[in-house]
TORLOVO-897343 format. One record per residue: residue in three letters; x, z, y of N, C-alpha, C, O in turn. Coordinates in nm, 3 decimals, padded with zeros to 5 digits. Layout:
BEGIN
   residuo      n_px      n_pz      n_py     ca_px     ca_pz     ca_py      c_px      c_pz      c_py      o_px      o_pz      o_py
       ALA         X         Z         Y         X         Z         Y         X         Z         Y         X         Z         Y
...
REM end
This chain:
BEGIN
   residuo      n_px      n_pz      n_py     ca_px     ca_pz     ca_py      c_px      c_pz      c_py      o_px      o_pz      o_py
       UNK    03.774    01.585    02.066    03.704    01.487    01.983    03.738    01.509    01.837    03.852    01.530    01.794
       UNK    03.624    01.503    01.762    03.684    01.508    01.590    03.676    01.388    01.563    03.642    01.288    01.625
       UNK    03.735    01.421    01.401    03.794    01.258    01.313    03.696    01.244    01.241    03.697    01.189    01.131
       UNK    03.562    01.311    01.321    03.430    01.318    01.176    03.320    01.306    01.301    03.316    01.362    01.410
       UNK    03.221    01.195    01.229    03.143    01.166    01.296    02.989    01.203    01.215    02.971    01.189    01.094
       UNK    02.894    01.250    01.304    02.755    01.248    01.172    02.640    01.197    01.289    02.599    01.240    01.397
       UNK    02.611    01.064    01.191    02.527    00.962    01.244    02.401    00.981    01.220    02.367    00.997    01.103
       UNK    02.292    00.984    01.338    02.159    01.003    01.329    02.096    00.927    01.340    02.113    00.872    01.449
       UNK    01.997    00.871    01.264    01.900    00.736    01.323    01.765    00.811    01.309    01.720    00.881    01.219
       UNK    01.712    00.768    01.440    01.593    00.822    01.502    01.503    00.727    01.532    01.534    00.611    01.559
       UNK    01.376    00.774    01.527    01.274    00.676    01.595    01.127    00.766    01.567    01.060    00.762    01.463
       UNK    01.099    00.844    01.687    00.964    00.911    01.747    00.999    01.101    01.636    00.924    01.153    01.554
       UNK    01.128    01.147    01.683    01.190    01.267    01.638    01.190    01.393    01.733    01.280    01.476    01.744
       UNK    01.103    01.392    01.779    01.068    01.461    01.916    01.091    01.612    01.897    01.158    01.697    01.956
       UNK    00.986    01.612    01.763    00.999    01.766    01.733    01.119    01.844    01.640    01.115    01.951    01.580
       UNK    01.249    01.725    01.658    01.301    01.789    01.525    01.498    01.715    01.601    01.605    01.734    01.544
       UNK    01.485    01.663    01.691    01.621    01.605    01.716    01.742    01.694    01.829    01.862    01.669    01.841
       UNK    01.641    01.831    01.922    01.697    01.907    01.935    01.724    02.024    01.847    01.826    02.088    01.872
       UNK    01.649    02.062    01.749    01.716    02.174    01.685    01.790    02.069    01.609    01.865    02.143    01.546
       UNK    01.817    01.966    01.577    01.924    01.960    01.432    02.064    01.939    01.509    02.177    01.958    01.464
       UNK    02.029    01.898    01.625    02.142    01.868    01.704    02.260    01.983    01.733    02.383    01.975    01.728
       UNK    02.166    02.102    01.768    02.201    02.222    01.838    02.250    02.313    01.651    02.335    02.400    01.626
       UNK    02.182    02.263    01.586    02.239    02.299    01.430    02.379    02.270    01.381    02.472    02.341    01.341
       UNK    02.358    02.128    01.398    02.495    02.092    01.363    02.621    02.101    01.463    02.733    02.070    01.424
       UNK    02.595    02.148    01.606    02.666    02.177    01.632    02.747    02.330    01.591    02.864    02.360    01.570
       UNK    02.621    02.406    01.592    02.625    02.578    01.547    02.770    02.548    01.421    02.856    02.635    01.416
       UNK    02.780    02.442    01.343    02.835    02.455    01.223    02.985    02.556    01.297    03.000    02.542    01.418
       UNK    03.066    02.631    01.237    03.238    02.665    01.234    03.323    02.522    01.233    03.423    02.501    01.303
       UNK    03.249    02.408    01.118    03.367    02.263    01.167    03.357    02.213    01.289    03.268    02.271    01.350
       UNK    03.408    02.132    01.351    03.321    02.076    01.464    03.318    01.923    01.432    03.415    01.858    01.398
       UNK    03.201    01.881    01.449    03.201    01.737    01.405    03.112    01.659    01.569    03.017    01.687    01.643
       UNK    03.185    01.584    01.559    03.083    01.496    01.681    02.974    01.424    01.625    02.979    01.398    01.505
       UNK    02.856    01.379    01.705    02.754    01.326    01.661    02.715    01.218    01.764    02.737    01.211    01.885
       UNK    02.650    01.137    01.678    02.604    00.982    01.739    02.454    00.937    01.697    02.432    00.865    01.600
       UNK    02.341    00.998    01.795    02.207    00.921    01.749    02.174    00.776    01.759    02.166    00.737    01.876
       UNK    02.158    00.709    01.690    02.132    00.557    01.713    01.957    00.549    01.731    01.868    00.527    01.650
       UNK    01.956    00.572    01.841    01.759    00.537    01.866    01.718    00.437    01.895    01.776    00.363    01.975
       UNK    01.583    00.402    01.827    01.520    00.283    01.811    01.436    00.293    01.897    01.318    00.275    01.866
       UNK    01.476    00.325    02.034    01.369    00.303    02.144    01.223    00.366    02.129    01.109    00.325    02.152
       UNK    01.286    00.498    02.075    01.138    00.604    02.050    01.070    00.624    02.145    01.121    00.663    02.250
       UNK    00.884    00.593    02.125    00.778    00.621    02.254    00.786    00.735    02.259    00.729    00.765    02.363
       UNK    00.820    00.822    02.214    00.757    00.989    02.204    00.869    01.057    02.279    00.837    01.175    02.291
       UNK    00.988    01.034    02.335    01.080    01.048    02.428    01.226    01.129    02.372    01.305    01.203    02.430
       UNK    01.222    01.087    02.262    01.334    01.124    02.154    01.441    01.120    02.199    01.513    01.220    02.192
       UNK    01.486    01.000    02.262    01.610    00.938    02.368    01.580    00.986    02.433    01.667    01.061    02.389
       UNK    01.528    01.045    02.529    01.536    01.151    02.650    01.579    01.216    02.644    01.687    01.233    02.701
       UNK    01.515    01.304    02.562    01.568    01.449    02.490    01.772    01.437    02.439    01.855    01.525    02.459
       UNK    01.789    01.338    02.392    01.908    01.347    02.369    02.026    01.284    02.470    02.148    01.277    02.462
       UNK    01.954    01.252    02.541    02.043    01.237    02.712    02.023    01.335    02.774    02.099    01.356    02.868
       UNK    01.903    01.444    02.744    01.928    01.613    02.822    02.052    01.683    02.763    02.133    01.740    02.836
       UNK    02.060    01.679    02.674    02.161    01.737    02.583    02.297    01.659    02.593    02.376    01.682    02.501
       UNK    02.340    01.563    02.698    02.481    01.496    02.646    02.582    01.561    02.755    02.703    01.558    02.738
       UNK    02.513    01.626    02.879    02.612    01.725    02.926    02.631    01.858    02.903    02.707    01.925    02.973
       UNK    02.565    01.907    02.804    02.562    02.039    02.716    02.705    02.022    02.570    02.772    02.098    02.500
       UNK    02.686    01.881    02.590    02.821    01.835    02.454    02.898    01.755    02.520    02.862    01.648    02.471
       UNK    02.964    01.733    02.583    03.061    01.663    02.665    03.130    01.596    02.577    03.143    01.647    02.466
       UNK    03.193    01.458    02.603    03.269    01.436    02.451    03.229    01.465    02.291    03.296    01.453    02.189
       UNK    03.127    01.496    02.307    03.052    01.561    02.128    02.956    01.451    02.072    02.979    01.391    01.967
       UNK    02.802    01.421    02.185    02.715    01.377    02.127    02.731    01.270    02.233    02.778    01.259    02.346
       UNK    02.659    01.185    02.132    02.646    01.027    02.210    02.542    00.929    02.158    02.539    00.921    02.035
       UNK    02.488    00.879    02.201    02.370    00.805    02.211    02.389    00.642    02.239    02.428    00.566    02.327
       UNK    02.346    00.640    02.128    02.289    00.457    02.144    02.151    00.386    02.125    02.107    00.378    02.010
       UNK    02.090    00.340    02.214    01.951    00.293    02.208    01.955    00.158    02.182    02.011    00.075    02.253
       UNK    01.873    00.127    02.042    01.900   -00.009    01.986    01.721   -00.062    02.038    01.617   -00.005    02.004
       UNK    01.735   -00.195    02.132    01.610   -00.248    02.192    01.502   -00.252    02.041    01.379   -00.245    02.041
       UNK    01.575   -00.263    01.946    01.458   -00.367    01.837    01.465   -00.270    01.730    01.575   -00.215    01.714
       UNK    01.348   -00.231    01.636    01.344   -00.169    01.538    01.338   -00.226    01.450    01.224   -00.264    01.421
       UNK    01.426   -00.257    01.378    01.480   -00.330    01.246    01.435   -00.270    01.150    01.345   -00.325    01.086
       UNK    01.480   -00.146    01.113    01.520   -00.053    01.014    01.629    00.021    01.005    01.731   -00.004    01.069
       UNK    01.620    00.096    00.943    01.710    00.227    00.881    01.832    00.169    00.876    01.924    00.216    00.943
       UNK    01.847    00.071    00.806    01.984   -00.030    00.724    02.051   -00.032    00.877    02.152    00.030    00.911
       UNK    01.967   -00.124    00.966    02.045   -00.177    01.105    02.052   -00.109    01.154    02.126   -00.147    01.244
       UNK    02.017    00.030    01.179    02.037    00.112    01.273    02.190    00.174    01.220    02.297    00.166    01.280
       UNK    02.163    00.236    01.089    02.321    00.303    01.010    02.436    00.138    01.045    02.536    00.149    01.116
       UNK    02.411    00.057    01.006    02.505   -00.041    01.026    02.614   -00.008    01.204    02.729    00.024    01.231
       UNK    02.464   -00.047    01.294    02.504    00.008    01.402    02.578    00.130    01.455    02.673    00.135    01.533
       UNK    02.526    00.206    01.408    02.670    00.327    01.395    02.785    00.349    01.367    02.873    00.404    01.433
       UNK    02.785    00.280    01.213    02.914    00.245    01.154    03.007    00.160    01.213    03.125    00.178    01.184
       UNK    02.967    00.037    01.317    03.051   -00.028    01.377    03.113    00.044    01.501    03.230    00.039    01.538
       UNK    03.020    00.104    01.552    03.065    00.216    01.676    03.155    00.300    01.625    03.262    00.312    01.684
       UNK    03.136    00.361    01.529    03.212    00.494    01.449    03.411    00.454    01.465    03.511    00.510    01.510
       UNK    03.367    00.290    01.377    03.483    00.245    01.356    03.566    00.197    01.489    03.688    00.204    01.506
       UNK    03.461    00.143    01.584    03.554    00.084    01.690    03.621    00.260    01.771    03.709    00.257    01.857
       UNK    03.575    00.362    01.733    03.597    00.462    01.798    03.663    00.538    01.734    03.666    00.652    01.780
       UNK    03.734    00.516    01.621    03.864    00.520    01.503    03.827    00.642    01.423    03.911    00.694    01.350
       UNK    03.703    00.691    01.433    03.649    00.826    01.347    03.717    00.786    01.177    03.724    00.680    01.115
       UNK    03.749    00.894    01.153    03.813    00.868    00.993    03.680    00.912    00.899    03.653    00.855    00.793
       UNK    03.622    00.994    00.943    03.505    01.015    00.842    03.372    00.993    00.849    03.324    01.102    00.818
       UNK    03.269    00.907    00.873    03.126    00.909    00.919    03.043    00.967    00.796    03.075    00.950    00.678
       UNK    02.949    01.025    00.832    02.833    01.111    00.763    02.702    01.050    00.827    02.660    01.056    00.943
       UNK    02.653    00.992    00.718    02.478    00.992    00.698    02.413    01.104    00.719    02.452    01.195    00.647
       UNK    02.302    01.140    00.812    02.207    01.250    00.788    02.114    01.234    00.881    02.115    01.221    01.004
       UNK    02.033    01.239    00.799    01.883    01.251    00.817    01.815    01.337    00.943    01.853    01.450    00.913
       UNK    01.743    01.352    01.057    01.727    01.393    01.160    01.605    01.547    01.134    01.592    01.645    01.208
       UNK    01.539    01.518    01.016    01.384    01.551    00.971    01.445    01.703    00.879    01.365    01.763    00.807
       UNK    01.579    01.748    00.892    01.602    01.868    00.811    01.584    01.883    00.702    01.551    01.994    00.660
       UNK    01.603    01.761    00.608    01.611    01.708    00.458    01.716    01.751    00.421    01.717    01.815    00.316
       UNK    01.833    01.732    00.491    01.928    01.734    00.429    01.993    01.836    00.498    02.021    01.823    00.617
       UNK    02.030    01.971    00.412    02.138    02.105    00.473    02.261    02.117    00.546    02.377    02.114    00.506
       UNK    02.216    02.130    00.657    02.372    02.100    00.779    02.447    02.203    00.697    02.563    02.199    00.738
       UNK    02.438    02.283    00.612    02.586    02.413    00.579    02.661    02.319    00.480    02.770    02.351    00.433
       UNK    02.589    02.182    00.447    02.692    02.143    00.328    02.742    02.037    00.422    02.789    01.947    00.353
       UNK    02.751    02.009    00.551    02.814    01.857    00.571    02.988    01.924    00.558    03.064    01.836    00.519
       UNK    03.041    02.026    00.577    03.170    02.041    00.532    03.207    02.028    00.441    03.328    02.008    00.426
       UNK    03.106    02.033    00.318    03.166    01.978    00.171    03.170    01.898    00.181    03.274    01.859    00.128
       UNK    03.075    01.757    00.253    03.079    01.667    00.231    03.252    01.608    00.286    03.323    01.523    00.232
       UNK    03.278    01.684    00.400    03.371    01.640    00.497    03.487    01.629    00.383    03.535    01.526    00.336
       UNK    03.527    01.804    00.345    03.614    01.858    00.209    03.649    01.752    00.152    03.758    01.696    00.167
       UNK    03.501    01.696    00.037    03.569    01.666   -00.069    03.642    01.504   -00.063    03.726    01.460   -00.142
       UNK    03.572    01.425    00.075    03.650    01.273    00.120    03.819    01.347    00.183    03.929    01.301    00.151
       UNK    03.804    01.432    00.248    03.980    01.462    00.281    04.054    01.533    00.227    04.171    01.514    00.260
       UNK    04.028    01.646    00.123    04.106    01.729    00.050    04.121    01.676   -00.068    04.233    01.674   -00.119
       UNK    04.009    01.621   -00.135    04.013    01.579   -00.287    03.995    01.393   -00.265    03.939    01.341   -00.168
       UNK    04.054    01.324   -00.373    04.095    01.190   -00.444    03.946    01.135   -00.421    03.910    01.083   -00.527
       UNK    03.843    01.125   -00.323    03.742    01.052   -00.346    03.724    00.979   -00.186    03.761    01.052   -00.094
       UNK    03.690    00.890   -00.160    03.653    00.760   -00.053    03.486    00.807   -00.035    03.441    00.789    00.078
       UNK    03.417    00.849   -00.110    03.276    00.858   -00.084    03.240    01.036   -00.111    03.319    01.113   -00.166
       UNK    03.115    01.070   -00.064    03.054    01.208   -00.165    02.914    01.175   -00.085    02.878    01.120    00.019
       UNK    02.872    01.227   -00.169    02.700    01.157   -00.163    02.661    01.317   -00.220    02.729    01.387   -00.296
       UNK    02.539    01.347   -00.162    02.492    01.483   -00.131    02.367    01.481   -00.197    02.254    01.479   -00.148
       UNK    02.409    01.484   -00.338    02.269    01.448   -00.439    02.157    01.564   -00.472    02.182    01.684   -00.463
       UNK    02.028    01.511   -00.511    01.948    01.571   -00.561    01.943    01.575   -00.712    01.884    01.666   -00.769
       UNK    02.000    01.485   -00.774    02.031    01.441   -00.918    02.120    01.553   -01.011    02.104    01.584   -01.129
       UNK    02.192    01.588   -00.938    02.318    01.656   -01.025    02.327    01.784   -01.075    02.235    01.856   -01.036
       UNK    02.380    01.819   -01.122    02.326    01.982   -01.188    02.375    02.053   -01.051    02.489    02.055   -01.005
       UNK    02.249    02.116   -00.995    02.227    02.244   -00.906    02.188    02.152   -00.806    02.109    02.202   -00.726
       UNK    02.216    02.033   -00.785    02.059    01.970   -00.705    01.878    02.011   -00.721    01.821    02.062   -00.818
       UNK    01.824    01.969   -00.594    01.676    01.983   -00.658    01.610    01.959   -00.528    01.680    01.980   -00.429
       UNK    01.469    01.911   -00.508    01.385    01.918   -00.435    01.267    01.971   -00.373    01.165    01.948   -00.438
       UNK    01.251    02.033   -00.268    01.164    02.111   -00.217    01.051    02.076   -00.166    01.066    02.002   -00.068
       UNK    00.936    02.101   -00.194    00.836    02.054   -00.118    00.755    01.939   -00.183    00.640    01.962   -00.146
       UNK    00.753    01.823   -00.263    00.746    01.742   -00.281    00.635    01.750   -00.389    00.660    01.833   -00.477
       UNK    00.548    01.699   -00.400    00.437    01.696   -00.493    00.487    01.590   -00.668    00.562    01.494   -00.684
       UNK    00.401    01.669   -00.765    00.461    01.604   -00.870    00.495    01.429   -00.882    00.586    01.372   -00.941
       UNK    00.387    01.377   -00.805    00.387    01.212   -00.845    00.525    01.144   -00.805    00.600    01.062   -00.858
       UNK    00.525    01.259   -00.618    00.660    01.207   -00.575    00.789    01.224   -00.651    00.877    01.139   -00.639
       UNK    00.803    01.326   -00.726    00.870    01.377   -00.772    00.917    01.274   -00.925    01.029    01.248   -00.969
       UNK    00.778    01.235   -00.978    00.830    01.137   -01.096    00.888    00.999   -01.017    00.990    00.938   -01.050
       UNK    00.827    00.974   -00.940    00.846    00.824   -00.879    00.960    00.815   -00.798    00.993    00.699   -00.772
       UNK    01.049    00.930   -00.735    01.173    00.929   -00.738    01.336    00.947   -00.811    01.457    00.933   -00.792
       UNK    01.196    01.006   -00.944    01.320    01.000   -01.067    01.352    00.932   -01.164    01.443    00.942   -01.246
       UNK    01.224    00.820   -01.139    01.196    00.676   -01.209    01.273    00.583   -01.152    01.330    00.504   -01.228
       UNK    01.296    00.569   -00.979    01.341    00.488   -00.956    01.536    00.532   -00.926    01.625    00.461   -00.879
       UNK    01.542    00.640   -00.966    01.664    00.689   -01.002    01.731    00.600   -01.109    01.808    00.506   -01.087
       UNK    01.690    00.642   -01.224    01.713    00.598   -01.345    01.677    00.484   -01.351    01.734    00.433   -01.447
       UNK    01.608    00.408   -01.296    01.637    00.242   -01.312    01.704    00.180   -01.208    01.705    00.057   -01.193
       UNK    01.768    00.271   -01.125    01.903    00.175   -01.027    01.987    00.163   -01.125    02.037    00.053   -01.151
       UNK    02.017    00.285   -01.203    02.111    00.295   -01.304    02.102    00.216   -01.367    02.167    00.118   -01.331
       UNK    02.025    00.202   -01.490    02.009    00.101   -01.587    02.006   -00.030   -01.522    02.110   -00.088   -01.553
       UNK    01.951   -00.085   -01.464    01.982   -00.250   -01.377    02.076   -00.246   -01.388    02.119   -00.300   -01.490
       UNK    02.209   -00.159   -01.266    02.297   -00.203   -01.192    02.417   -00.153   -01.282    02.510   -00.233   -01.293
       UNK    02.429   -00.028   -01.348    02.521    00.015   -01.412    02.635    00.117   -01.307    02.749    00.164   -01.311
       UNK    02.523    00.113   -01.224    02.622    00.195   -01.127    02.609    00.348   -01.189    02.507    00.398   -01.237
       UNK    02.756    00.417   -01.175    02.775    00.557   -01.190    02.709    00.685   -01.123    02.743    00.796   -01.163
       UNK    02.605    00.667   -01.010    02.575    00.777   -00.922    02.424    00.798   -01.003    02.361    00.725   -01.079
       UNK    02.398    00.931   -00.951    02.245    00.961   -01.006    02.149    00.983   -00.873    02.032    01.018   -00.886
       UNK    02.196    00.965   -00.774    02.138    00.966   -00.632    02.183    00.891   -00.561    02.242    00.916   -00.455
       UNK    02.148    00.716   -00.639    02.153    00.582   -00.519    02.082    00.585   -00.399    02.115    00.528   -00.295
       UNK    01.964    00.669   -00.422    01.931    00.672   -00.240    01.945    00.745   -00.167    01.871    00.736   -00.069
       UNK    02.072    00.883   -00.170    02.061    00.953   -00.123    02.114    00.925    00.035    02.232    00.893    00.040
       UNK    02.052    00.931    00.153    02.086    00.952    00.311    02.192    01.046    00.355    02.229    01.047    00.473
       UNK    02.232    01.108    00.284    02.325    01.235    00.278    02.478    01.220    00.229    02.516    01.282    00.130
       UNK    02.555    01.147    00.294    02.644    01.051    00.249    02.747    01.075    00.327    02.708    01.109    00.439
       UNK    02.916    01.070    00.312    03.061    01.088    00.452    03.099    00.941    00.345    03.048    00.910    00.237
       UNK    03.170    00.895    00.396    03.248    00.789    00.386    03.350    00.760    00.500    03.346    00.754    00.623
       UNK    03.484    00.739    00.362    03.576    00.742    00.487    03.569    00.603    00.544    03.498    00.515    00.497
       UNK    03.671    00.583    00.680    03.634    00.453    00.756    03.699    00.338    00.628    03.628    00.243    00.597
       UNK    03.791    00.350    00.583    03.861    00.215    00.462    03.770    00.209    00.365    03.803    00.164    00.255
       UNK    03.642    00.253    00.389    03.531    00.244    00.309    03.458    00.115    00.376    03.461   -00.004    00.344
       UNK    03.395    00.180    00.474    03.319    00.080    00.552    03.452   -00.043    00.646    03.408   -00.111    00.739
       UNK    03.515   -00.049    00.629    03.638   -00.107    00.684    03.638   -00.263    00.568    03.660   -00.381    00.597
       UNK    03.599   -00.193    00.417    03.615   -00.288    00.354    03.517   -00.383    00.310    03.523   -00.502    00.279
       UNK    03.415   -00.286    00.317    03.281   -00.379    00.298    03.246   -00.470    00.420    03.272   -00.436    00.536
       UNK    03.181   -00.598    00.382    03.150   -00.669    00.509    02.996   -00.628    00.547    02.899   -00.692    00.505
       UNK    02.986   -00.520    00.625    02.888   -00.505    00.751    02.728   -00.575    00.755    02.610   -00.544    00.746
       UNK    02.852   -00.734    00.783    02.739   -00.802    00.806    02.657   -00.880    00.740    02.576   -00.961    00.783
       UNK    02.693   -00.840    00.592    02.662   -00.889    00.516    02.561   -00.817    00.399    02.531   -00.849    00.284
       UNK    02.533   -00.728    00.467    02.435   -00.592    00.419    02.279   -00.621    00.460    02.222   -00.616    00.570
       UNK    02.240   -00.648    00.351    02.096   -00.759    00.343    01.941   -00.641    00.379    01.835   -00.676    00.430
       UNK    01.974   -00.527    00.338    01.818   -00.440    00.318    01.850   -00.315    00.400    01.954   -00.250    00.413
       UNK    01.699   -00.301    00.464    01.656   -00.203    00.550    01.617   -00.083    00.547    01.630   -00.003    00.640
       UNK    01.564   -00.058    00.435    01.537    00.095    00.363    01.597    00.167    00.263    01.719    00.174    00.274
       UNK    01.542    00.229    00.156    01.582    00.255    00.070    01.699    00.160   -00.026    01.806    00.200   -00.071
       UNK    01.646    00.042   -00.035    01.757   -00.063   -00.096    01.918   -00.031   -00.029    02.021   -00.026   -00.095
       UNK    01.907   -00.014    00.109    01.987   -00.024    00.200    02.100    00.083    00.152    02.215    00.042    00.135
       UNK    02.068    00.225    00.130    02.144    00.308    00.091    02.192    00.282   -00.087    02.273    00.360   -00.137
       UNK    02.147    00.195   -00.149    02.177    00.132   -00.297    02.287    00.031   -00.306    02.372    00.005   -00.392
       UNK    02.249   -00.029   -00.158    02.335   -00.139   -00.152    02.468   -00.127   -00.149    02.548   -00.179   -00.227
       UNK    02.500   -00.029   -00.018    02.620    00.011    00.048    02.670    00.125   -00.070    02.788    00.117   -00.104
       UNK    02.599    00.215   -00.123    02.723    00.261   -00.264    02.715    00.132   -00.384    02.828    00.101   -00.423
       UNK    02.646    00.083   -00.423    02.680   -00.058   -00.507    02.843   -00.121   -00.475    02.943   -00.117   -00.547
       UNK    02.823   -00.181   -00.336    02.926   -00.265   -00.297    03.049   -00.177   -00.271    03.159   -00.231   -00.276
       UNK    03.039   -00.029   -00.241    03.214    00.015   -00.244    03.190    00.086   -00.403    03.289    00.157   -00.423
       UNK    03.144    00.090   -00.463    03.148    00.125   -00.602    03.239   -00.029   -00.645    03.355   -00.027   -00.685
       UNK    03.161   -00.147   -00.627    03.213   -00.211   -00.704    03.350   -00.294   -00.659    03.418   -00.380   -00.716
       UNK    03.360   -00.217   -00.509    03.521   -00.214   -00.462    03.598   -00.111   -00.528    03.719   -00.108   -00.506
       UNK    03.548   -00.033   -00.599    03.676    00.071   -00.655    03.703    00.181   -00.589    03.799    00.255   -00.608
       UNK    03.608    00.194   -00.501    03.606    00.344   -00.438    03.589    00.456   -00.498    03.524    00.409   -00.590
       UNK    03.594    00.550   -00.518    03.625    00.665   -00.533    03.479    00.708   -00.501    03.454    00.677   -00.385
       UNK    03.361    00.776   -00.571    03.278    00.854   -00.537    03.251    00.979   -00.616    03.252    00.971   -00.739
       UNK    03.227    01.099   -00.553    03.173    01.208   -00.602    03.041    01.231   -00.538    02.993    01.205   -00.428
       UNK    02.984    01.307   -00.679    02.836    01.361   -00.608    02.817    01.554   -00.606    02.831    01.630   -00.702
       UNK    02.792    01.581   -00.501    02.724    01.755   -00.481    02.638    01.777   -00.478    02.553    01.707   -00.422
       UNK    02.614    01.879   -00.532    02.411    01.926   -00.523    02.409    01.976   -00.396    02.499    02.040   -00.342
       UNK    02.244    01.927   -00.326    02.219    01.982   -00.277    02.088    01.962   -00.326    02.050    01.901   -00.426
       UNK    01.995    02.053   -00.202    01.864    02.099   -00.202    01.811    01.992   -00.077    01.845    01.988    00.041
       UNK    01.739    01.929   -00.132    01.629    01.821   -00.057    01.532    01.926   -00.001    01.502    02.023   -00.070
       UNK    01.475    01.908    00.137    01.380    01.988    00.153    01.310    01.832    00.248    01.345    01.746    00.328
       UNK    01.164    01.891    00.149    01.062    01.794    00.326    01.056    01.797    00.468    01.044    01.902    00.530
       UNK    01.062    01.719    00.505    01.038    01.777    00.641    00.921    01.820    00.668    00.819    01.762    00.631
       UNK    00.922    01.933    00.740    00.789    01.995    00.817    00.735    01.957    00.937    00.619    01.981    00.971
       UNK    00.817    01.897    01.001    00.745    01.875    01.146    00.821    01.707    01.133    00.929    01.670    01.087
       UNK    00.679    01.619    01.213    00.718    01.500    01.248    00.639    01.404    01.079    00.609    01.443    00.967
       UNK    00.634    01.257    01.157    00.552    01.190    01.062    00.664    01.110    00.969    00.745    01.052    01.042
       UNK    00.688    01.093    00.835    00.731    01.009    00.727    00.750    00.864    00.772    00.665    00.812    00.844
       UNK    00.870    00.788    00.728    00.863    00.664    00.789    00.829    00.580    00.660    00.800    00.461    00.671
       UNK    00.832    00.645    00.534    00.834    00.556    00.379    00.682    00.555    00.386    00.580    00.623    00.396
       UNK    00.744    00.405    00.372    00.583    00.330    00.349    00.584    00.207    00.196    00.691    00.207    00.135
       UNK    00.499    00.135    00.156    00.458    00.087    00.015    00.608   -00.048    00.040    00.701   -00.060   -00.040
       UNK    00.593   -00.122    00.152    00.745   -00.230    00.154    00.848   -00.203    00.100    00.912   -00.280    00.028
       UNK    00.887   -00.041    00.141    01.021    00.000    00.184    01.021   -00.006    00.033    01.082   -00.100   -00.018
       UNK    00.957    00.087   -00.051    00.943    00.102   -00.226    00.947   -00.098   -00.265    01.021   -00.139   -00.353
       UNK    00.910   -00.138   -00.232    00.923   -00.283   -00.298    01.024   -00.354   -00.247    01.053   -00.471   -00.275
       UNK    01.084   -00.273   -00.165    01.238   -00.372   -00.123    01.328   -00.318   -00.212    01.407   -00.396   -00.266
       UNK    01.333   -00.198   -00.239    01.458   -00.161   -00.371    01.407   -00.194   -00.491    01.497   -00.219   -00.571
       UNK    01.277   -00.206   -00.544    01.302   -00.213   -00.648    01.311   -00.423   -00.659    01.321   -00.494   -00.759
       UNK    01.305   -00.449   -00.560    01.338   -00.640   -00.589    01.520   -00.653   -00.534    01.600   -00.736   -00.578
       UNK    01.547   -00.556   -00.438    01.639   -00.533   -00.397    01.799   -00.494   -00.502    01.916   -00.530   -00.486
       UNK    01.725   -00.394   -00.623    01.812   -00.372   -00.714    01.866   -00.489   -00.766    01.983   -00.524   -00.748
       UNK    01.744   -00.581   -00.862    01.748   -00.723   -00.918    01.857   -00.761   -00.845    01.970   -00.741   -00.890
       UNK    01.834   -00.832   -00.702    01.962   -00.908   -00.618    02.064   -00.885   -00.632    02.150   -00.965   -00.670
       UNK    02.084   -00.749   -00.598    02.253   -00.691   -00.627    02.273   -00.726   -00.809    02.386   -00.766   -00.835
       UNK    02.231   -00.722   -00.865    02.271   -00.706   -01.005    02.309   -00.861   -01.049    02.396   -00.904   -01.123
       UNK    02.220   -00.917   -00.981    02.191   -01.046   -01.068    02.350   -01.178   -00.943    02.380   -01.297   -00.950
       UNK    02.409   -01.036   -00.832    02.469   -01.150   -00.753    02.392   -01.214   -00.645    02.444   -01.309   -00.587
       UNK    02.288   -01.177   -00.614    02.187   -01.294   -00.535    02.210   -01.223   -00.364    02.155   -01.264   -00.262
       UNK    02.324   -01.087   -00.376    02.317   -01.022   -00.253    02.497   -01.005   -00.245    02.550   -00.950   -00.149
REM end
């Protein structure tokens, strides 16, 4: 068993939850993994109960009845992670956004170097994004720069999904008290251990789109962070 966990939240990942699986295992670290599925029609949870005697002790599966969101599903992990004493949990994305060769930096820089967080940015010099058409491209760097300015927080990739945090991270924040489901959701949770005094660094990476499988960002999810920022700033969260 490792002291590093990398948490998947799924819902209708059919074409994309055995190779990332069989990826991140390929890595030289060995990290265990935990899909939290939202009761996918397309047989996503199947697929990853074929695979749990191929990883014995490795991968593990939790099927959450109700599709909340993104927020409740990562929440849900994080409480599992912790009741199962993992020292490091990792955010990542199922859709091959985010580069399985860097989750060891991510691992690195929370246990070798002075930081509680590392967030796997697109923001930072030698970050960047692949695939993505210009509009997307302004409208994620707009709403970059105004988490910042609202909140005053230090990161340049508040939404990044690509995230290790050690457990006295999530140990300290209250859980249940984590209000938003999407995008806000990943603003929230570095907000609140930022403004516990945690320790964060950011690494470039390379964002890539996903190619196979359908987008879950829809017009809400964009209007929950940006009313979502306000709350946190103003105290109202």
């Amino acid at each position: 068993m490792s002291n590093a966990l990398v948490i998947i939240p799924t819902y209708n990942e059919k074409e994309n939850i055995e190779l990332i699986i069989h990826s991140v295992f390929s890595e030289e670290m060995a990290f265990d993994i935990l899909v939290v599925d939202d009761t996918s029609t397309d047989g996503t949870y199947q697929i990853v109960q074929s695979l749990m005697n191929e990883y014995p002790n490795q991968l593990f599966l939790e099927i959450r009845k109700d599709k909340t969101g993104l927020g409740a599903a990562y929440i849900h992990g994080f409480k599992w992670a912790l009741q199962n004493k993992y020292q490091y949990i990792i955010e990542m994305d199922a859709d091959f956004s985010h580069p399985v060769e860097k989750l060891k930096v991510l691992y690195a820089t929370c246990k070798n170097e002075a930081f509680d967080i590392c967030v796997g940015s697109r923001y930072v010099k030698g970050g960047k994004i692949n695939n993505w058409d210009k509009k997307r491209l302004i409208l994620s760097r707009f709403a970059s720069k105004y988490v910042r300015f609202i909140t005053r927080i230090p990161i340049k990739d508040t939404t990044s999904g690509f995230v290790c945090y050690k457990r006295e991270v999530l140990q300290k924040i209250d859980l249940d008290n984590i209000r938003f489901v999407g995008y806000a959701f990943q603003i929230e949770l570095k907000y609140k251990a930022w403004k516990n005094n945690f320790k964060i660094k950011e690494i470039p990476i390379t964002f890539v789109d996903r190619v196979r499988g359908k987008s879950k960002m829809n017009s809400s999810i964009i209007l929950e962070a940006i009313l979502g920022v306000l709350k946190m700033r103003f105290n109202k969260v």
